[in-house]
C-alpha positions in Angstrom: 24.2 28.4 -33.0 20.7 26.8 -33.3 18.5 27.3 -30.1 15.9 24.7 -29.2 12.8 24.1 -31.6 10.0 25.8 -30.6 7.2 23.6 -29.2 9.5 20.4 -29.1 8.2 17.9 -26.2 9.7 16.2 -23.6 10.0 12.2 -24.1 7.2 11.1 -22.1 8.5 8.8 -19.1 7.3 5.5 -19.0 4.7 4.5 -16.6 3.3 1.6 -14.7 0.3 0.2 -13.4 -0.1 -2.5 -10.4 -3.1 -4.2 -9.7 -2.7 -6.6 -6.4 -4.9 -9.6 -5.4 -4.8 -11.6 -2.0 -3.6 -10.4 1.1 -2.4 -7.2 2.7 1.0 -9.0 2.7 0.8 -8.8 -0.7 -0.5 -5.3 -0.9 2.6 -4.4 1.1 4.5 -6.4 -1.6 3.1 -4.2 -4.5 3.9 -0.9 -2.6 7.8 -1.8 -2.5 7.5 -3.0 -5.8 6.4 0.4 -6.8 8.9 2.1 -5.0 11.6 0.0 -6.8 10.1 0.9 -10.0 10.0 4.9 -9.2 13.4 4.7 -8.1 14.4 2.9 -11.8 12.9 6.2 -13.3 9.4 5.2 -13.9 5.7 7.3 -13.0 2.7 5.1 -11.7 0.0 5.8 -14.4 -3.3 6.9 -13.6 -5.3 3.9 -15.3 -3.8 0.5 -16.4 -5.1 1.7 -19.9 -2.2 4.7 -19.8 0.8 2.5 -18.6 4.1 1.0 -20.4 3.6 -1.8 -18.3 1.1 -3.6 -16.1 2.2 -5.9 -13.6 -0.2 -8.2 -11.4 0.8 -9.3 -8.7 -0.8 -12.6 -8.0 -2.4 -14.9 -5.2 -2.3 -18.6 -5.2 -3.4 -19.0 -1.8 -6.8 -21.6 -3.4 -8.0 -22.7 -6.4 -10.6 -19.6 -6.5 -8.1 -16.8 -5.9 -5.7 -18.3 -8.6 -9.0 -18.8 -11.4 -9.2 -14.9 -10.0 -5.7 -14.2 -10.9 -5.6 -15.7 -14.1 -9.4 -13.8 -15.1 -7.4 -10.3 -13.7 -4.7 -11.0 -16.3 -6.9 -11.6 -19.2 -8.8 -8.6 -18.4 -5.8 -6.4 -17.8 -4.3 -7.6 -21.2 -7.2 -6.8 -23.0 -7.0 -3.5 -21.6 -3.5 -2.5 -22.3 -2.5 0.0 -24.9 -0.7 -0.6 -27.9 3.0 -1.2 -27.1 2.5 -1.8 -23.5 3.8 -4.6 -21.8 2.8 -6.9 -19.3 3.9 -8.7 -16.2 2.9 -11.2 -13.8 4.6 -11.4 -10.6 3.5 -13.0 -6.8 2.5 -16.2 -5.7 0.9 -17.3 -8.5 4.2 -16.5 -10.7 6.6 -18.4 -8.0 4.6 -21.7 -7.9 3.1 -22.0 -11.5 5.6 -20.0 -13.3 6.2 -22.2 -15.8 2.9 -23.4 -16.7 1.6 -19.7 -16.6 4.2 -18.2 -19.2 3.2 -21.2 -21.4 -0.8 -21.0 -20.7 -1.0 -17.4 -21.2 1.4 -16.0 -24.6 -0.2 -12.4 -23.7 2.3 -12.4 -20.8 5.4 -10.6 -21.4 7.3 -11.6 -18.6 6.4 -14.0 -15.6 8.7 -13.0 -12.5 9.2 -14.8 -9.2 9.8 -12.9 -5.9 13.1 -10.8 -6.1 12.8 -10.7 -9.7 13.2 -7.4 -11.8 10.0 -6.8 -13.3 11.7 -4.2 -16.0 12.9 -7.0 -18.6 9.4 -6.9 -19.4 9.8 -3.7 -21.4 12.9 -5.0 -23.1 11.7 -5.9 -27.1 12.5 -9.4 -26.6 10.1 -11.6 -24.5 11.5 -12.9 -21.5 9.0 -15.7 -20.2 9.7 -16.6 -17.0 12.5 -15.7 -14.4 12.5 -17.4 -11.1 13.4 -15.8 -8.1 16.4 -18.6 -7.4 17.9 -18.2 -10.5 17.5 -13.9 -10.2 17.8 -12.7 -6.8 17.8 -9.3 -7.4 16.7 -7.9 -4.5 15.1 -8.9 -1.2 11.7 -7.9 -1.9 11.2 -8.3 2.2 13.7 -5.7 3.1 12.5 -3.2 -0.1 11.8 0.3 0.7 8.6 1.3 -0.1 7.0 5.4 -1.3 5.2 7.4 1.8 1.8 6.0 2.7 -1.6 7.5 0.8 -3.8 6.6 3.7 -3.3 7.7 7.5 -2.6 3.6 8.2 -0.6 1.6 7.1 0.1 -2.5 6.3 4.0 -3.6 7.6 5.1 -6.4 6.8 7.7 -7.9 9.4 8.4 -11.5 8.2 8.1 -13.7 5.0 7.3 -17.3 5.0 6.3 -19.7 7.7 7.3 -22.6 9.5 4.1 -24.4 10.2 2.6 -27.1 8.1 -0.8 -27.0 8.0 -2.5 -29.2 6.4 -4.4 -27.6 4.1 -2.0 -24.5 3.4 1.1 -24.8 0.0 2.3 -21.3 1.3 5.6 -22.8 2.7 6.2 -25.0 -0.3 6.6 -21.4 -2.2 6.7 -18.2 0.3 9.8 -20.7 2.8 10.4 -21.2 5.8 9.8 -17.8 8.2 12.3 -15.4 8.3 11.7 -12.4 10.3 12.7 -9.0 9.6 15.5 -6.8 12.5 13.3 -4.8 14.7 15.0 -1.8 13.7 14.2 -2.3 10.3 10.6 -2.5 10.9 11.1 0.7 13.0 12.7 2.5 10.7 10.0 1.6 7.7 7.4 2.9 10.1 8.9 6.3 11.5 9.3 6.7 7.2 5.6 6.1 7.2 4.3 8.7 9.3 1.0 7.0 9.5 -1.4 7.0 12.3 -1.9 3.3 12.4 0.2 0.9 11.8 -1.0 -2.9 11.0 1.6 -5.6 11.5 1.0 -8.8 9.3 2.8 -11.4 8.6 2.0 -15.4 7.7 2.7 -16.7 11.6 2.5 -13.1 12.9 3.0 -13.9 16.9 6.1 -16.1 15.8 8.1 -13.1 14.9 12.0 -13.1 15.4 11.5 -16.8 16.6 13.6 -17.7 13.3 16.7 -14.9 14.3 17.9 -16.5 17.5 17.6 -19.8 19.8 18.0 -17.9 22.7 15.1 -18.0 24.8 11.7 -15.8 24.2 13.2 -12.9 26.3 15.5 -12.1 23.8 15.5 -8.7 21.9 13.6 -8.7 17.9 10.9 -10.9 19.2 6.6 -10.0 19.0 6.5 -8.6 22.4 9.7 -6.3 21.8 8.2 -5.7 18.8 4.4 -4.9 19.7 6.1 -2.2 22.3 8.1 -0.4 19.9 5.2 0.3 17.6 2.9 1.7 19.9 5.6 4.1 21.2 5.6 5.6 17.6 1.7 5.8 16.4 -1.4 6.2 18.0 -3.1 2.8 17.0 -1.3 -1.0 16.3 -3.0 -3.5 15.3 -2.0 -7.6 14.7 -3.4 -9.3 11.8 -3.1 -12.8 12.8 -2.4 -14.7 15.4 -2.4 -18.6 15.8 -4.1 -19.1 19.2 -1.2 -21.4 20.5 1.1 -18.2 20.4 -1.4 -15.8 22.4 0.0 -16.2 25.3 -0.9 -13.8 28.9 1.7 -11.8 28.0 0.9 -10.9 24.3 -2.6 -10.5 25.1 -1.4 -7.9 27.9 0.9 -6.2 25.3 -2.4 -6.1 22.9 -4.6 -4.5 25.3 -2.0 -1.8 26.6 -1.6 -0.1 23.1 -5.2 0.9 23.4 -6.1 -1.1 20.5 -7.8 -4.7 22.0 -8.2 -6.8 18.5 -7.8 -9.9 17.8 -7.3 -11.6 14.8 -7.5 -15.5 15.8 -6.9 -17.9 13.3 -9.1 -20.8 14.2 -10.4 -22.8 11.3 -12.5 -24.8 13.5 -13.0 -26.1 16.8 -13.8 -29.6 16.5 -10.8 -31.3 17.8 -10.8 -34.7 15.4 -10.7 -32.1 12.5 -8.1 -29.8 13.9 -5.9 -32.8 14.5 -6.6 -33.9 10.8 -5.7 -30.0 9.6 -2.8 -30.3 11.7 -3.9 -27.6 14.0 -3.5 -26.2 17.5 -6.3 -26.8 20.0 -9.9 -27.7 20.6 -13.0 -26.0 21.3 -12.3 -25.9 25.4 -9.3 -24.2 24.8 -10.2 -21.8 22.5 -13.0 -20.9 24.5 -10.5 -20.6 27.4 -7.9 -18.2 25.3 -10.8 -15.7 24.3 -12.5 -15.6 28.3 -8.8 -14.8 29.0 -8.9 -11.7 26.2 -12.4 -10.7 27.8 -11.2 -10.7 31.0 -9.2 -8.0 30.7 -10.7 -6.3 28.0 -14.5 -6.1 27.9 -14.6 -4.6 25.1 -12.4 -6.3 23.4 -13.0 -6.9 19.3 -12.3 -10.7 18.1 -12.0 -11.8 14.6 -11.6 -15.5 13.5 -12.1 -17.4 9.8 -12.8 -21.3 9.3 -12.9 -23.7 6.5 -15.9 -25.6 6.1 -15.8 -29.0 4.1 -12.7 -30.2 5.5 -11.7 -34.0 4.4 -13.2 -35.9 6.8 -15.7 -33.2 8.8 -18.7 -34.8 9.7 -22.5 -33.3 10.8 -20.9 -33.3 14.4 -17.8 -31.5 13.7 -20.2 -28.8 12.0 -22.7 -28.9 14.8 -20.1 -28.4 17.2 -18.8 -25.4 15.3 -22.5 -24.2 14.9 -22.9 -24.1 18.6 -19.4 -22.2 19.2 -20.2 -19.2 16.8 -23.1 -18.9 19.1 -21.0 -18.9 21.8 -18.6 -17.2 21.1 -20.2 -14.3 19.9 -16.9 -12.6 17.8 -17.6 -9.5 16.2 -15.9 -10.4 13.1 -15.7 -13.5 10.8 -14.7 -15.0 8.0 -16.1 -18.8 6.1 -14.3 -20.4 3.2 -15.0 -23.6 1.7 -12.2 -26.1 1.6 -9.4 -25.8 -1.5 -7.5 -28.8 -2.4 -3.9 -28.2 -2.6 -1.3 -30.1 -4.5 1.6 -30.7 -2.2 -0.4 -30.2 1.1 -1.3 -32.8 3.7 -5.1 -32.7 2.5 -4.4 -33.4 -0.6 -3.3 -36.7 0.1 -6.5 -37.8 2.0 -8.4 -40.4 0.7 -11.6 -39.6 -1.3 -13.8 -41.3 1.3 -12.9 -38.3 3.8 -14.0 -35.7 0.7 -17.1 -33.8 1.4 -19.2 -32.4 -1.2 -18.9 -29.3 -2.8 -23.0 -28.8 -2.3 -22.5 -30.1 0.8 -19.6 -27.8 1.8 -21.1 -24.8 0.4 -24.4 -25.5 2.8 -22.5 -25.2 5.8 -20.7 -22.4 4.8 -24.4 -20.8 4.2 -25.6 -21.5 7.6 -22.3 -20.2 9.2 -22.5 -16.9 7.6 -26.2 -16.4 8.3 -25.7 -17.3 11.9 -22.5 -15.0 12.6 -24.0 -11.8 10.2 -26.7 -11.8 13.1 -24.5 -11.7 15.2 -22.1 -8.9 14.1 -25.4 -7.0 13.0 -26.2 -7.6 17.2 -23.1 -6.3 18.1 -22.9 -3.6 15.9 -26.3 -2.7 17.2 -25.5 -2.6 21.1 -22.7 0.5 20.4 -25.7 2.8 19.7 -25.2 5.6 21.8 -21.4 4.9 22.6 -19.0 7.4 22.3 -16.3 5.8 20.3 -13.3 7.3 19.5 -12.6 7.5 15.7 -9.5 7.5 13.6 -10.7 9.3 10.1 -10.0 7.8 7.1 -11.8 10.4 4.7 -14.8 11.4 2.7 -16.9 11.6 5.8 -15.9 7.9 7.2 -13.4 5.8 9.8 -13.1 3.5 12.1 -12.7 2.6 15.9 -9.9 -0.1 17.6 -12.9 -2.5 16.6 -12.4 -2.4 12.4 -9.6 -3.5 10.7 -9.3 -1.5 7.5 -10.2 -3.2 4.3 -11.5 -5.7 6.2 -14.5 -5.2 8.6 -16.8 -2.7 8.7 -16.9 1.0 8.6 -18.0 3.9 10.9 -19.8 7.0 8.7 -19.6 10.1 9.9 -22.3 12.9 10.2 -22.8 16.1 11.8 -20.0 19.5 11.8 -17.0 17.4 12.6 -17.7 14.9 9.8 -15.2 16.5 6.7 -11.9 16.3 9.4 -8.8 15.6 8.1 -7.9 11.9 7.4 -5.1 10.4 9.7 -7.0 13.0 12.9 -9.1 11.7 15.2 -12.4 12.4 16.4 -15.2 11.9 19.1 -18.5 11.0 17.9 -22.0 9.4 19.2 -23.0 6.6 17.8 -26.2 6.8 16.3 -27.7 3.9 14.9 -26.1 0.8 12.8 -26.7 -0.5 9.6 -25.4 -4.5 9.0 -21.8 -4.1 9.8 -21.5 0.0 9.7 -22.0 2.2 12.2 -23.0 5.8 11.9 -22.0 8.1 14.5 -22.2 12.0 14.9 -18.7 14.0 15.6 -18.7 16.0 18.8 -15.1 17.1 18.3 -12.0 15.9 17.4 -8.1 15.7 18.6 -5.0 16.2 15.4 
């Protein structure tokens, strides 16, 4: 009998590569989709340049995050190896699908959520497979590989039920539907993180969509805000509409030790709120955050707004001017208007348009205004002792950063190399724009 050839090699196992654009939902997306891919026998490659097969995973949220996605696909092709195929999947693939398997012949295989990606190895093209006509899995409810960072994104719904009137994500995500509480739970005991961030599209809405009973019942944010915080040191909300933060959620916020809050505003002006199909006006707002200082001083606030509206005037900016001042959040984020097929804005009449230029100097002074500010509050934690979760390489972040998001806390002195996912005491020293740098005086595990 013939023993084995000497030197003979193993078939190499195919790998992958994901690149992700848009939101951590979608980051949260790509880690399940990886999972799914391990557990069909694949390796995640070390480069895109090394893998079988490249998948994207897309964002259609505006006009410049889909140009972005289509630019990342050209790029990604060009850098793909003989042989290797490649895939697009996301938001972009469910609500252009059919145009983007026909715009871009590079693509192998354009996927809709809780579609396979693996036909795209097959010989044979497959162009576009639409999560209706394929529902392969429930991409929601996917299990997804331990965590490579001491925190973690969990994503506890999928679509949403408002209709904002600037925002297609309904038209292609659906209507909300939330997630069991103890299948969030047991994704984040799996985890083993020491943060967890819970996102979702209408976050404070949670388990609204899984009974009519009244808010007391069991799955809802409350129950589920708890639960969390009984199981890692930090929780953190990324977003809230401010007409769900009510007392009681801002209560629940502030007792897990982690007062932040992500408020989705937009604006203030009520006229324009009314004509975005938003909650609110400036009063009220103003009313909901004195409320989250009130019992938390120290509270961290974070907000985005869309300048350029249909129909905002000098008045509606001035007013949103004056309440950045105000206000004084730590955190925030400008974007100009994005005209959306399908949405309510789309449909307004061209006199209500408002100039790119125009647009674009708004968004200019908003920035400059609220960087001074954050730089201000950065600034008055200089000689704080702030407590410090470690996220490696000699940097972290307190209850007042999101990760991937705001700024950073850099790390000096004997304490400074501790292990990521521990956390640490440190003075702060001095600030730089949005960082802080702080030296370690000890630490906990």
């Amino acid at each position: 009998m013939q023993g084995p050839l000497t030197g003979a090699v193993a078939p190499r196992a195919r790998s992958f590569w994901i690149h992700t654009l848009g939101c951590p939902k979608n980051e949260v997306d790509s880690q399940k989709l990886a999972g799914r891919l391990r557990a069909g026998g694949l390796e995640a490659a070390e480069k895109p340049g090394e893998a079988d097969l490249i998948v994207v995973n897309t964002c259609a949220f505006i006009e410049a995050a889909r140009a972005e996605s289509i630019e990342t696909i050209i790029e990604l092709s060009d850098l793909r190896r003989d042989g290797a195929r490649l895939a697009v999947t996301g938001c972009l693939a469910e609500r252009n699908g059919e145009e983007l398997a026909e715009a871009l012949p590079e693509v192998d295989l354009v996927a809709g959520f809780g579609a396979e990606l693996t036909p795209a190895l097959a010989a044979a093209p497959v162009a576009f497979l639409r999560r209706q006509e394929l529902p392969d899995f429930d991409l929601l409810e996917l299990p997804r590989p331990p965590a490579s960072a001491p925190w973690a994104y969990v994503k506890v719904a999928e679509g949403c039920d408002r209709r904002c009137g600037f925002c297609a994500i309904p038209s292609f995500r659906g209507p909300q539907r939330s997630r069991a509480l103890a299948s969030v739970l047991e994704e984040v005991d799996r985890l083993d993180v020491s943060e967890v961030v819970l996102v979702a599209q209408d976050l404070a809405s949670y388990g609204g969509d899984r009974s009519s009973a009244s808010r007391l019942e069991h799955d809802r944010i409350l129950d589920l805000v708890g639960a969390v915080a009984a199981r890692v040191d930090w929780v953190r909300l990324l977003y809230l509409y401010p007409s769900s933060l009510t007392d009681e959620l801002v209560d629940a916020v502030v007792a897990t030790g982690v007062p932040y809050f992500d408020l989705s505003l937009q604006h203030v002006s009520r006229p324009l709120l009314r004509r975005m199909r938003r909650f609110g006006e400036r009063g009220r707002i103003t009313e909901r955050i004195g409320r989250i200082r009130s019992v938390a001083p120290e509270a961290a606030l974070r907000s985005s707004f869309i300048l350029g509206y249909p129909g905002e005037t000098e008045q509606d900016h001035d007013e949103l001017l004056s309440f950045i001042e105000e206000a004084e959040l730590d955190w925030a984020g400008f974007f100009t208007f994005s005209r959306e097929a399908g949405t309510y804005a789309d449909g307004l009449t061209e006199e209500l348009q408002v100039p790119e230029a125009l647009a674009l100097e708004r968004l200019a002074e908003c920035s400059e205004l609220q960087d001074a500010i954050t730089a201000r509050r950065r600034a008055s934690l200089v000689g704080a002792e702030l407590t410090v979760l470690v996220d490696g390489d000699g940097r972290g972040r307190t209850y007042r950063e999101a990760p991937e998001i705001d700024g950073i806390v850099r790390l000096a002195g004997a304490g400074a190399g501790a292990a990521p996912g521990s956390f640490v005491t440190a003075r702060c020293v001095g600030s730089e724009g949005p960082d802080l740098l702080a030296e370690v005086e000890g630490g906990r595990p």
